[in-house]
PyMOL Python script that loads the backbone (N, CA, C, O; Angstrom):
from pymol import cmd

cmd.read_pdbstr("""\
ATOM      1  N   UNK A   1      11.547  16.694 -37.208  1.00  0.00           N
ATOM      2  CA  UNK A   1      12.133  15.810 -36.227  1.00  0.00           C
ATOM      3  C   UNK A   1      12.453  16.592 -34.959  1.00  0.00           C
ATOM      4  O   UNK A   1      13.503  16.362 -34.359  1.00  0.00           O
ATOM      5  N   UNK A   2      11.714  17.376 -34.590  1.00  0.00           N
ATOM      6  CA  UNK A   2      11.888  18.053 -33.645  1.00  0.00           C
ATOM      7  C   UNK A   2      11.970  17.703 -31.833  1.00  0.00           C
ATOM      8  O   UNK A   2      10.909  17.580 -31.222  1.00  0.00           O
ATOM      9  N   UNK A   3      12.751  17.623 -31.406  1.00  0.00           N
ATOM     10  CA  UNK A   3      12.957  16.799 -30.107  1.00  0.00           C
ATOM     11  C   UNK A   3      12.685  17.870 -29.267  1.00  0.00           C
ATOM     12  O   UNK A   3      12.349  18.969 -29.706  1.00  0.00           O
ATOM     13  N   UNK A   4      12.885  17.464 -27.362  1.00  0.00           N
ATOM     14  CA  UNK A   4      13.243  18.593 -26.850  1.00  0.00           C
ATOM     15  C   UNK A   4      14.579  19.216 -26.459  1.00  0.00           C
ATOM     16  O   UNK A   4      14.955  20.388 -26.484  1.00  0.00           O
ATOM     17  N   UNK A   5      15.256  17.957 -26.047  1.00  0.00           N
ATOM     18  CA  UNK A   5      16.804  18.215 -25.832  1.00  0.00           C
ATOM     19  C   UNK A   5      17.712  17.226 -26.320  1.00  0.00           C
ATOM     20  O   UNK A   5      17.248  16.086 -26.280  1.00  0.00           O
ATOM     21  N   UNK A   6      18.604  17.308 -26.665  1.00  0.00           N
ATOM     22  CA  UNK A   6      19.998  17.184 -27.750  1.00  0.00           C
ATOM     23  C   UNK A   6      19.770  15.815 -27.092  1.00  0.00           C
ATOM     24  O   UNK A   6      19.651  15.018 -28.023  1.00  0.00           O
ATOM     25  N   UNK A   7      19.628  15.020 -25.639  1.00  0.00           N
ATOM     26  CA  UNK A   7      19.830  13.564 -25.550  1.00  0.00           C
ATOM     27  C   UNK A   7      18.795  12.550 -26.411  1.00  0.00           C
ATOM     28  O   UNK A   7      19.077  11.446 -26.877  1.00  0.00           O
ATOM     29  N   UNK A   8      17.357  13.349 -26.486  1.00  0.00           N
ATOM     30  CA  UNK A   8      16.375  12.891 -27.475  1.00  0.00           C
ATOM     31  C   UNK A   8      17.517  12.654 -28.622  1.00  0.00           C
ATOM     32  O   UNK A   8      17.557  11.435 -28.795  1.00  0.00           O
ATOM     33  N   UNK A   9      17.968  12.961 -29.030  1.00  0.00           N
ATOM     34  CA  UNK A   9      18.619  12.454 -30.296  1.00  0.00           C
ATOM     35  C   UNK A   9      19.531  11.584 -30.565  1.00  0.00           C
ATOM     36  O   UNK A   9      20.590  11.842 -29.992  1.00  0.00           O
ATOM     37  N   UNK A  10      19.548  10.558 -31.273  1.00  0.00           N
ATOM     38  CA  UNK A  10      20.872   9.393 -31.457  1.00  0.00           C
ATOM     39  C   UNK A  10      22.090  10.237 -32.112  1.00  0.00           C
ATOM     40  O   UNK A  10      21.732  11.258 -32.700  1.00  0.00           O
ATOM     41  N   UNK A  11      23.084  10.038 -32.100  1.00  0.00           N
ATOM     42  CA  UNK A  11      24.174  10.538 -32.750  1.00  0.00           C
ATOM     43  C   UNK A  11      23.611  10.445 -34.050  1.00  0.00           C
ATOM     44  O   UNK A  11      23.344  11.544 -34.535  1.00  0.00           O
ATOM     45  N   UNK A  12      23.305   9.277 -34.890  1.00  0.00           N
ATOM     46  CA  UNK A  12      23.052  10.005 -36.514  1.00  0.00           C
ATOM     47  C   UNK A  12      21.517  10.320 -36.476  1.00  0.00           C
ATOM     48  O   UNK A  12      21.364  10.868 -37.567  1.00  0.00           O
ATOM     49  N   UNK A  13      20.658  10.307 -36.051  1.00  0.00           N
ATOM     50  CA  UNK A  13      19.599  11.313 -36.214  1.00  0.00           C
ATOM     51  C   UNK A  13      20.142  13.004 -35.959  1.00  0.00           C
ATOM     52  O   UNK A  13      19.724  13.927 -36.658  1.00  0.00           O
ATOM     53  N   UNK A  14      21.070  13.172 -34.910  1.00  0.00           N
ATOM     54  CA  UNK A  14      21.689  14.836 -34.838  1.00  0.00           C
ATOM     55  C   UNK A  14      22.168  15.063 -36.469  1.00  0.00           C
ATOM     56  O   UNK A  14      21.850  15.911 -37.303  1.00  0.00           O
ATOM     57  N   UNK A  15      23.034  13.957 -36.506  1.00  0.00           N
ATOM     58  CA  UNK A  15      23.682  14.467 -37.794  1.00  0.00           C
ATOM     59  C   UNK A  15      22.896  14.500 -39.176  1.00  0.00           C
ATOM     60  O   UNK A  15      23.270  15.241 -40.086  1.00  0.00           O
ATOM     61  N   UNK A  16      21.695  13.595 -39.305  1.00  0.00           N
ATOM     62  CA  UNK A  16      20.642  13.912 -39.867  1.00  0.00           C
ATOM     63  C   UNK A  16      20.277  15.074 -39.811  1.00  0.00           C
ATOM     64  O   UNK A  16      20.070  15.300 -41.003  1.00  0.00           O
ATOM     65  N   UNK A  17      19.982  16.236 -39.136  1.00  0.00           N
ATOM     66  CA  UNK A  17      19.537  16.954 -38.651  1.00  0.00           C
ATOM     67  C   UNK A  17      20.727  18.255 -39.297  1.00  0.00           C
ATOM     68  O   UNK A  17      20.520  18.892 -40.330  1.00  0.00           O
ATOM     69  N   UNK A  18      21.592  18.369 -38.664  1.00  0.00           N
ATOM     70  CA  UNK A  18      22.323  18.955 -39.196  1.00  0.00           C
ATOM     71  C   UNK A  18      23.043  18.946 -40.287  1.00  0.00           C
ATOM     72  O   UNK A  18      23.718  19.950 -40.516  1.00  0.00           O
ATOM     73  N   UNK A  19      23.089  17.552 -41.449  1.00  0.00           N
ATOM     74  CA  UNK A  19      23.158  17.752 -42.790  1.00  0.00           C
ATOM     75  C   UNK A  19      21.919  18.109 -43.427  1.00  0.00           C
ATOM     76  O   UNK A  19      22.037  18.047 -44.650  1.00  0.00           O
ATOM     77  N   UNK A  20      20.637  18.502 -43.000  1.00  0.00           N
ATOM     78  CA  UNK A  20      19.774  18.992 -43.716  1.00  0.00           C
ATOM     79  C   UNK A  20      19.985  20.310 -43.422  1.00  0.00           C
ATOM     80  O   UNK A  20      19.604  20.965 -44.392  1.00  0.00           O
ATOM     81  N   UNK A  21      20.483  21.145 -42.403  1.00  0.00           N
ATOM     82  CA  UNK A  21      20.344  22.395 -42.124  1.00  0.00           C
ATOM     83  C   UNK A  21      21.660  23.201 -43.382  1.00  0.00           C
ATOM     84  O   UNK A  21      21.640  24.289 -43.958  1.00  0.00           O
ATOM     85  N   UNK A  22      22.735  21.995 -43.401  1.00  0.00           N
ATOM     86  CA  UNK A  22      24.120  22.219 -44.427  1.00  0.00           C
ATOM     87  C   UNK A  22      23.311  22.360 -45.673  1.00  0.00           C
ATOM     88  O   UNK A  22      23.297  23.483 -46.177  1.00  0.00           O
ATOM     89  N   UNK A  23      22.634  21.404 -46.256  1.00  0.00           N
ATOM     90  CA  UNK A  23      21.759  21.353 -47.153  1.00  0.00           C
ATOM     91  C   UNK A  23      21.190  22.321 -47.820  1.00  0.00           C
ATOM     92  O   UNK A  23      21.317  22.687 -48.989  1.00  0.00           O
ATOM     93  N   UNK A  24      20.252  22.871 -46.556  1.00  0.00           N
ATOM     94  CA  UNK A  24      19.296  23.822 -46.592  1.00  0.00           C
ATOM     95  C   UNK A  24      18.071  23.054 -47.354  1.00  0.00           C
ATOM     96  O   UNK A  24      17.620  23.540 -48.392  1.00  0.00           O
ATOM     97  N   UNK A  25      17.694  22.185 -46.966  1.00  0.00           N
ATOM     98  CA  UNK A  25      17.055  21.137 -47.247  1.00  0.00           C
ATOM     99  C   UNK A  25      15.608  20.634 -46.828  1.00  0.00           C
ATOM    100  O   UNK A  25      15.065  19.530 -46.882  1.00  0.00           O
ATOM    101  N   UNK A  26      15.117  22.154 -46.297  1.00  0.00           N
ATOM    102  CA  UNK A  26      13.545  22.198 -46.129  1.00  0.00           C
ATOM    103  C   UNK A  26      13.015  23.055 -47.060  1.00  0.00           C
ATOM    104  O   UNK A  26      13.571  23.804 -47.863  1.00  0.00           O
ATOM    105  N   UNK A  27      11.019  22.676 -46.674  1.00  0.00           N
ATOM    106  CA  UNK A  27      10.546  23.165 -47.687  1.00  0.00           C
ATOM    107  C   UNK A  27      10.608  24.873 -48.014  1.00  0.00           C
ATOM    108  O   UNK A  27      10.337  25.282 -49.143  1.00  0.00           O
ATOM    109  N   UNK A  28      10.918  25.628 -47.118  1.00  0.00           N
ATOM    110  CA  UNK A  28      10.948  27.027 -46.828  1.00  0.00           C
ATOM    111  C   UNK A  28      11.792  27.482 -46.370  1.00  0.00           C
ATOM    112  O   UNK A  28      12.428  26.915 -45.482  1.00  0.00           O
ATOM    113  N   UNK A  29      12.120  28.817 -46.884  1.00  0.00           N
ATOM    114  CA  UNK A  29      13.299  29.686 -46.031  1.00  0.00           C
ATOM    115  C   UNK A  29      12.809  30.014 -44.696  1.00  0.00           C
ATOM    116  O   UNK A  29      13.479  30.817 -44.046  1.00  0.00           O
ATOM    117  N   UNK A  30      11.877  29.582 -44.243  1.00  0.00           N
ATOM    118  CA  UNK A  30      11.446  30.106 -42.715  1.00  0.00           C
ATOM    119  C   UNK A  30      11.809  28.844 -41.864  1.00  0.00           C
ATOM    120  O   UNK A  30      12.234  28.867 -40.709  1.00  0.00           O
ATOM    121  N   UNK A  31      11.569  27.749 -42.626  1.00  0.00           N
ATOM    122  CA  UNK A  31      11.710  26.359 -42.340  1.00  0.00           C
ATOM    123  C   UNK A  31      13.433  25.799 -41.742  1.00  0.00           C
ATOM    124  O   UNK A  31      13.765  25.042 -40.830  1.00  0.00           O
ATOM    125  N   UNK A  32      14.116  26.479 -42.612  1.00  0.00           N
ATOM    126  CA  UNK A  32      15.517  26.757 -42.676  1.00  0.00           C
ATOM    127  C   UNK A  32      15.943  27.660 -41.587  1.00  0.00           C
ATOM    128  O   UNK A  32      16.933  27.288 -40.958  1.00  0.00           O
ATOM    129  N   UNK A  33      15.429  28.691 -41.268  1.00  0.00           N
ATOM    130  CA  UNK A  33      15.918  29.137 -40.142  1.00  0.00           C
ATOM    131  C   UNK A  33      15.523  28.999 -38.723  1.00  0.00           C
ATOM    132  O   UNK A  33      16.108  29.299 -37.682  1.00  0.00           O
ATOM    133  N   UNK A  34      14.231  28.399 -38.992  1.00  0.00           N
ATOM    134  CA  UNK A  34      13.744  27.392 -38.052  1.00  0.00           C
ATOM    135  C   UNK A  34      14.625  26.200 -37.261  1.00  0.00           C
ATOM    136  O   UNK A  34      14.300  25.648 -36.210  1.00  0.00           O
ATOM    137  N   UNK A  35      15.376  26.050 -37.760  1.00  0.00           N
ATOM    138  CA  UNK A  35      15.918  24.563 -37.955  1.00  0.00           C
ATOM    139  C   UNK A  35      17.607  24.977 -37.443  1.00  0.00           C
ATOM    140  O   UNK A  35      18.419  24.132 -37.065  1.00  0.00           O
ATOM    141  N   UNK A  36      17.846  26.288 -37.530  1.00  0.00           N
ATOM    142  CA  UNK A  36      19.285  27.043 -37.314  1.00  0.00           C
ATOM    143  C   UNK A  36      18.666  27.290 -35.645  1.00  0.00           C
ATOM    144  O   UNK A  36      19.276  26.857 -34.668  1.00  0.00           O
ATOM    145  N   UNK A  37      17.476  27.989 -35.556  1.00  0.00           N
ATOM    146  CA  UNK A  37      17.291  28.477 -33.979  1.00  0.00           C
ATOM    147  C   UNK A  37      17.250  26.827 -33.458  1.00  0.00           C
ATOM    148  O   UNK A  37      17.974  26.516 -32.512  1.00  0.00           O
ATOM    149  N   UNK A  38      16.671  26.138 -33.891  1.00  0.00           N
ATOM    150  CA  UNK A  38      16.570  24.609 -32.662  1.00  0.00           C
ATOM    151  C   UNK A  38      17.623  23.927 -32.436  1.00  0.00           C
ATOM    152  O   UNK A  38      17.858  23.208 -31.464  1.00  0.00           O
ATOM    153  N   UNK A  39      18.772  24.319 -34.040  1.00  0.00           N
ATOM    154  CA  UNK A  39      19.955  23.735 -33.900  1.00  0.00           C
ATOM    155  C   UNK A  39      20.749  24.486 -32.254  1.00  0.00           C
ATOM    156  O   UNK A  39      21.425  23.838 -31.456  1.00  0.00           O
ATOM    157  N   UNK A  40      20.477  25.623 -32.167  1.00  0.00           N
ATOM    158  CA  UNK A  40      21.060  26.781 -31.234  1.00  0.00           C
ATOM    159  C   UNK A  40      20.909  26.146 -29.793  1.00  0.00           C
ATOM    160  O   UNK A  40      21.673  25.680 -28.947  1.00  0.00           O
ATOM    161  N   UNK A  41      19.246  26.402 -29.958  1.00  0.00           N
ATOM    162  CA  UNK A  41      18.616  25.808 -28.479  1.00  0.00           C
ATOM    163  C   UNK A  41      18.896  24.611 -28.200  1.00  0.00           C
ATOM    164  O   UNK A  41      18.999  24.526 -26.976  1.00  0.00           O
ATOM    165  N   UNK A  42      19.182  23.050 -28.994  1.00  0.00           N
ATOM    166  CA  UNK A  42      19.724  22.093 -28.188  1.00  0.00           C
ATOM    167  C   UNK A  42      21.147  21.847 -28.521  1.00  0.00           C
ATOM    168  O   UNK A  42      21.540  20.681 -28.563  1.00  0.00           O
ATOM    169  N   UNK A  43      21.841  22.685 -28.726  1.00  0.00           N
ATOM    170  CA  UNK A  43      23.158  22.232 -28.632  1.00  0.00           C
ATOM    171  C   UNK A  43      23.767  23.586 -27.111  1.00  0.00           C
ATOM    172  O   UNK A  43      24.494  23.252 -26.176  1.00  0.00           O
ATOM    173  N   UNK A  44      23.412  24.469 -27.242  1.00  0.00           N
ATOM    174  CA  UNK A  44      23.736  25.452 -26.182  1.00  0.00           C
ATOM    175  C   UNK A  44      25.186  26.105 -26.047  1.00  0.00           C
ATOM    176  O   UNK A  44      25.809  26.751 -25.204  1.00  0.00           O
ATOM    177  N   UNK A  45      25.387  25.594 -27.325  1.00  0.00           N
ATOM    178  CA  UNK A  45      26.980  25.741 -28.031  1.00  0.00           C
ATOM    179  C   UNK A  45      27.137  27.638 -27.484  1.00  0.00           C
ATOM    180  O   UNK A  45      26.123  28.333 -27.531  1.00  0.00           O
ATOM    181  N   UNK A  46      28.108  28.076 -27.143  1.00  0.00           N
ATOM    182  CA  UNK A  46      28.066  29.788 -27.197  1.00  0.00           C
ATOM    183  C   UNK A  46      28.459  30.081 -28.469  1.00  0.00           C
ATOM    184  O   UNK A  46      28.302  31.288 -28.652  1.00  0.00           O
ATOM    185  N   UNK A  47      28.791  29.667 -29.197  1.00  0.00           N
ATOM    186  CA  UNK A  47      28.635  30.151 -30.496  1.00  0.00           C
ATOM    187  C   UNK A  47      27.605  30.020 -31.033  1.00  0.00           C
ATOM    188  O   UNK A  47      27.404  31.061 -31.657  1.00  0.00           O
ATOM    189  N   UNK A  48      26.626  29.192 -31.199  1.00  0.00           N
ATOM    190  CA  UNK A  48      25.469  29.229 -31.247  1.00  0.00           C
ATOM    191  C   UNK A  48      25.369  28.807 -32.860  1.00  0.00           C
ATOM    192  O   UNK A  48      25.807  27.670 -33.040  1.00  0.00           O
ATOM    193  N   UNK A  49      24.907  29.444 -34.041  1.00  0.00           N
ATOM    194  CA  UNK A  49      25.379  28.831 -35.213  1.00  0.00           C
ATOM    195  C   UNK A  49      26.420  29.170 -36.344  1.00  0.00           C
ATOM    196  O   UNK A  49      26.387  29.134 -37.574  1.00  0.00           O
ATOM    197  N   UNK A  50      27.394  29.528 -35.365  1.00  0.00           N
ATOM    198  CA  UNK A  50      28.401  29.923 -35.910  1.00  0.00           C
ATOM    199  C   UNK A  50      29.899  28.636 -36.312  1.00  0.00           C
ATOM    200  O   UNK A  50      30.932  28.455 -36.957  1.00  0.00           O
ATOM    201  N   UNK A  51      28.982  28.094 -35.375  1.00  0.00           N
ATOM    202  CA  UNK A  51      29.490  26.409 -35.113  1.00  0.00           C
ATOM    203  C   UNK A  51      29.416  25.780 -36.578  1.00  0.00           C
ATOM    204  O   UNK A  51      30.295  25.015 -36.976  1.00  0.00           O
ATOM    205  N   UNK A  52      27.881  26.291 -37.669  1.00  0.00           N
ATOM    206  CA  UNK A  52      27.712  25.536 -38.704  1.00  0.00           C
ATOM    207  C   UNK A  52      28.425  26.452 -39.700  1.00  0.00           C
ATOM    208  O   UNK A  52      28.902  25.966 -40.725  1.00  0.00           O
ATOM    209  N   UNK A  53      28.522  27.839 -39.421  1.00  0.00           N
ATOM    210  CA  UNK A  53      28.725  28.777 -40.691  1.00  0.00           C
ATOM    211  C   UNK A  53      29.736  29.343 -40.708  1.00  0.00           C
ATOM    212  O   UNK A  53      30.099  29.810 -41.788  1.00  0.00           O
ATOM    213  N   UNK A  54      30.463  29.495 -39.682  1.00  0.00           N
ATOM    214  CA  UNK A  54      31.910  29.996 -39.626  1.00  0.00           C
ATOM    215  C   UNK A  54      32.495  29.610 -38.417  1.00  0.00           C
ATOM    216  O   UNK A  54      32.522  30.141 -37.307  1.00  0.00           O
ATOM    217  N   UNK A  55      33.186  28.058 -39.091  1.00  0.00           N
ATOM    218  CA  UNK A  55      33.914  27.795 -37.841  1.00  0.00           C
ATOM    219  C   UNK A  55      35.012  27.978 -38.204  1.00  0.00           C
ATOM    220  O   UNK A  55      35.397  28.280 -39.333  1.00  0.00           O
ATOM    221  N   UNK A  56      36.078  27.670 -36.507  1.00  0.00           N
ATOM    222  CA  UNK A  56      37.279  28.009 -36.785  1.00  0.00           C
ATOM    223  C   UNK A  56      38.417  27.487 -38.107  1.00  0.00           C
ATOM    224  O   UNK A  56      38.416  26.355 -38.590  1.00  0.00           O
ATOM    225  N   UNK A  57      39.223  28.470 -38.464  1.00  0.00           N
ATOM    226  CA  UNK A  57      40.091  28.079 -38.881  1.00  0.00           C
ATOM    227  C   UNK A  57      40.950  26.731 -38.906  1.00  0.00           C
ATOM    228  O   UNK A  57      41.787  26.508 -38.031  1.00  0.00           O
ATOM    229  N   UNK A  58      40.639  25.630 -40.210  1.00  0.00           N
ATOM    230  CA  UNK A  58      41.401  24.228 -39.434  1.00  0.00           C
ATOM    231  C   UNK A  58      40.347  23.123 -39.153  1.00  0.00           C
ATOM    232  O   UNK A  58      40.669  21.937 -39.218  1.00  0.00           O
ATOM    233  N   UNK A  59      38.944  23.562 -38.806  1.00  0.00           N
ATOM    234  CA  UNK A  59      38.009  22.508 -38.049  1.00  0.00           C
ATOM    235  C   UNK A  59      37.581  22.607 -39.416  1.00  0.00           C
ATOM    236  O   UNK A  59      37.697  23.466 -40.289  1.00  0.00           O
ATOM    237  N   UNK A  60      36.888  21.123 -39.319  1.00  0.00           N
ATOM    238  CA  UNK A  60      36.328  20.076 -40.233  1.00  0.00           C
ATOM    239  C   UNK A  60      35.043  20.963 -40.505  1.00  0.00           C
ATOM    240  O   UNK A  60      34.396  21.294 -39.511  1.00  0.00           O
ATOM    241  N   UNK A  61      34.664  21.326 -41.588  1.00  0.00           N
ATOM    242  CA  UNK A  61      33.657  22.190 -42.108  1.00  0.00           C
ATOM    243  C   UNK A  61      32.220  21.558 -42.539  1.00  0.00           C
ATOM    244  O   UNK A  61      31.287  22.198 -43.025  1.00  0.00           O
ATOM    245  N   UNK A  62      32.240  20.293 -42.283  1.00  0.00           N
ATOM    246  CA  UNK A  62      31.567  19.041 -42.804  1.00  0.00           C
ATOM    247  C   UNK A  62      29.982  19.203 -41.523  1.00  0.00           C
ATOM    248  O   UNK A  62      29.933  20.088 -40.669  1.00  0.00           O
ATOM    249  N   UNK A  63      28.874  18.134 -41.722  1.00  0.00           N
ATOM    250  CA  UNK A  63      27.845  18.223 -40.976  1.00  0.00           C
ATOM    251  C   UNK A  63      29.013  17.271 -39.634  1.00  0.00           C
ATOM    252  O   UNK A  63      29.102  17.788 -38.520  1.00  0.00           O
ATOM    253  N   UNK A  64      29.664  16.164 -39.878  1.00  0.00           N
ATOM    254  CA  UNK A  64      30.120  15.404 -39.490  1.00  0.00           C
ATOM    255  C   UNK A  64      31.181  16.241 -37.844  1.00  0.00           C
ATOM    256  O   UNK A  64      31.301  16.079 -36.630  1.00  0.00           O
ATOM    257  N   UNK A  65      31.602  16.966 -38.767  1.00  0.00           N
ATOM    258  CA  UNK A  65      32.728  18.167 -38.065  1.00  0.00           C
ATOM    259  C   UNK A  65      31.842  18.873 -37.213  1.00  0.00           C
ATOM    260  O   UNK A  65      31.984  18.878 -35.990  1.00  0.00           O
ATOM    261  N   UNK A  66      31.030  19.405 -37.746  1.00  0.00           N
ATOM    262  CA  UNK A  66      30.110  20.578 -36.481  1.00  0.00           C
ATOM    263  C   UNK A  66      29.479  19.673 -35.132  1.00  0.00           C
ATOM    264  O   UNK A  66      29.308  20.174 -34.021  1.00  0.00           O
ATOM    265  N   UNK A  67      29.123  17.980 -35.546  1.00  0.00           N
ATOM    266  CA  UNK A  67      28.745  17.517 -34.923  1.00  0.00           C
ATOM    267  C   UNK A  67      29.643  17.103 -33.932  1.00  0.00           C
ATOM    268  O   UNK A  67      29.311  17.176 -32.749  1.00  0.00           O
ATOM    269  N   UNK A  68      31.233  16.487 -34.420  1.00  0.00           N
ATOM    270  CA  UNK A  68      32.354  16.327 -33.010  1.00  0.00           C
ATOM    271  C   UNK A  68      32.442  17.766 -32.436  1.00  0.00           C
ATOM    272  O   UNK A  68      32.324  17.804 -31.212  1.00  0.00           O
ATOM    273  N   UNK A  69      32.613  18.886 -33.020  1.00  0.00           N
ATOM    274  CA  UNK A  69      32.729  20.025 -31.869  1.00  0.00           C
ATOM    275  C   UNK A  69      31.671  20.474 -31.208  1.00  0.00           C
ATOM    276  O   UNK A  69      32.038  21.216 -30.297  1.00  0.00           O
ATOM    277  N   UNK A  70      29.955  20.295 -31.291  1.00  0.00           N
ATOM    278  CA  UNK A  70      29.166  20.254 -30.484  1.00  0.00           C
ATOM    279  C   UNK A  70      29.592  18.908 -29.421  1.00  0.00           C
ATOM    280  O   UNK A  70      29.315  18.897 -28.221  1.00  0.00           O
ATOM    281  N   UNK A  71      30.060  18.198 -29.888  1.00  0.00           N
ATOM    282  CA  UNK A  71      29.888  16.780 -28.524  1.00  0.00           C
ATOM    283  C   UNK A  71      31.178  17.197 -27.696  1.00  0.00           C
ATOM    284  O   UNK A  71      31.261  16.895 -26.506  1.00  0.00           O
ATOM    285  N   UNK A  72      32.561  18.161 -28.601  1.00  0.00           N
ATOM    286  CA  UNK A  72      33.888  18.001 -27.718  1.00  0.00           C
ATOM    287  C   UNK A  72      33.205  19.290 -26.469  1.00  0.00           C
ATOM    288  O   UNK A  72      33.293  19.162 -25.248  1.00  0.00           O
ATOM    289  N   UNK A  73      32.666  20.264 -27.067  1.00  0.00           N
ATOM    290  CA  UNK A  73      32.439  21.447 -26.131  1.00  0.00           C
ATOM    291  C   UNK A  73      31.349  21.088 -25.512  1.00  0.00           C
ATOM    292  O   UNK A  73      30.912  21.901 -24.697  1.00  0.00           O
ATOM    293  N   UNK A  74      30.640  19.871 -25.691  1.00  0.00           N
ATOM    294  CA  UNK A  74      29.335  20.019 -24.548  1.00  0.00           C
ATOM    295  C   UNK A  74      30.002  18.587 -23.086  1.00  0.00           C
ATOM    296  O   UNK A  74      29.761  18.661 -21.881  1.00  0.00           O
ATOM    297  N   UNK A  75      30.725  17.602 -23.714  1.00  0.00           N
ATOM    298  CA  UNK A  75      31.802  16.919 -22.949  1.00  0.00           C
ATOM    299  C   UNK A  75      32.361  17.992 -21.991  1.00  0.00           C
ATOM    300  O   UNK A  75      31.999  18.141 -20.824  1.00  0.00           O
ATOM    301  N   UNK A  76      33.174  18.627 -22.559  1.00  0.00           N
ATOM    302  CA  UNK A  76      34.128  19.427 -21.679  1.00  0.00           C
ATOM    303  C   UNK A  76      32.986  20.418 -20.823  1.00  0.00           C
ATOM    304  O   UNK A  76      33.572  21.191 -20.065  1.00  0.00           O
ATOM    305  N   UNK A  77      31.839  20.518 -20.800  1.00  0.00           N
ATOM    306  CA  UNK A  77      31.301  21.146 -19.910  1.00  0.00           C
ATOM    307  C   UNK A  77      30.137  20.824 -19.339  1.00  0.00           C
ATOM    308  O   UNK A  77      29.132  21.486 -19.079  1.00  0.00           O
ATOM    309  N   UNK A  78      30.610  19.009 -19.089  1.00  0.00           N
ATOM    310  CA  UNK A  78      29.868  18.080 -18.748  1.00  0.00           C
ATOM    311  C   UNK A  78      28.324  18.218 -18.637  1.00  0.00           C
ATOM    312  O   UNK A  78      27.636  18.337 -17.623  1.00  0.00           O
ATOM    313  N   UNK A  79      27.924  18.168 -20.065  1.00  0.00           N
ATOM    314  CA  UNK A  79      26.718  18.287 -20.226  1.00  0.00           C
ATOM    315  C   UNK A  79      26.311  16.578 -21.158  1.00  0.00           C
ATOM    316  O   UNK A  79      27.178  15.869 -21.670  1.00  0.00           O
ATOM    317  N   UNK A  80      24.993  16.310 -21.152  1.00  0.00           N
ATOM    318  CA  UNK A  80      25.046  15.455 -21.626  1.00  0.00           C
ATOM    319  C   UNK A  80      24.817  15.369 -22.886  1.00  0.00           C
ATOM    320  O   UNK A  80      24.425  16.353 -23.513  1.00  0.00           O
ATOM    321  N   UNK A  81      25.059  13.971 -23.569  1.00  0.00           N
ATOM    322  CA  UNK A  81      25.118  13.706 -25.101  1.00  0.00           C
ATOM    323  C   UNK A  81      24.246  13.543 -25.837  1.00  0.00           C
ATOM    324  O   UNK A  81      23.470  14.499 -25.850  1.00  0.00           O
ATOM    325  N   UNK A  82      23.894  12.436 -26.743  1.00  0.00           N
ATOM    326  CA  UNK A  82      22.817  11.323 -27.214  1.00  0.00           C
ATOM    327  C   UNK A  82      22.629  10.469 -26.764  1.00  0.00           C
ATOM    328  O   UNK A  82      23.442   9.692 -26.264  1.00  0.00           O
ATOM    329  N   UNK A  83      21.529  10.387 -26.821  1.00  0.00           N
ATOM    330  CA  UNK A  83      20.965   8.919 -26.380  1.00  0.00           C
ATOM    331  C   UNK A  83      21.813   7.699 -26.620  1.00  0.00           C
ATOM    332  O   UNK A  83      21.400   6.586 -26.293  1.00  0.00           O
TER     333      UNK A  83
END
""", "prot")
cmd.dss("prot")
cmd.show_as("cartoon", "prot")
cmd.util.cbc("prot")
cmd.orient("prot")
């Protein structure tokens, strides 16, 4: 499901997207980290995927959770959303 940028995506196709990466839910371990770099490149998060694997202390650890703090930090630096 590979888009080019994060607005290509509806809110639950992202989260589609990122409960398969929680998952680990492709056919290959190359596939899987495949899927961590595109998560990187359209979210532009500076944490980058640290967002999915070690977030802060307190934040929602869920696909659901990584997905409000990609939308609160890309809001606050008025970038755009989903479609």
């Amino acid at each position: 499901m590979s888009k080019n940028k994060l607005e290509d995506y509806t809110e639950a196709e992202f989260l589609a997207f990122v409960t398969k990466i929680f998952n680990s839910d492709h056919d290959t371990e190359q596939q899987d980290v495949d899927a961590v770099i595109e998560f990187e490149r359209l979210t532009q998060h500076p944490d980058g995927s640290d967002v999915i694997f070690y977030p802060e202390d307190g934040d929602d650890d869920s696909p659901e959770g990584v997905v409000a703090r990609v939308k609160k930090w890309r809001t606050e630096n008025h970038l755009p959303l989903f479609k």
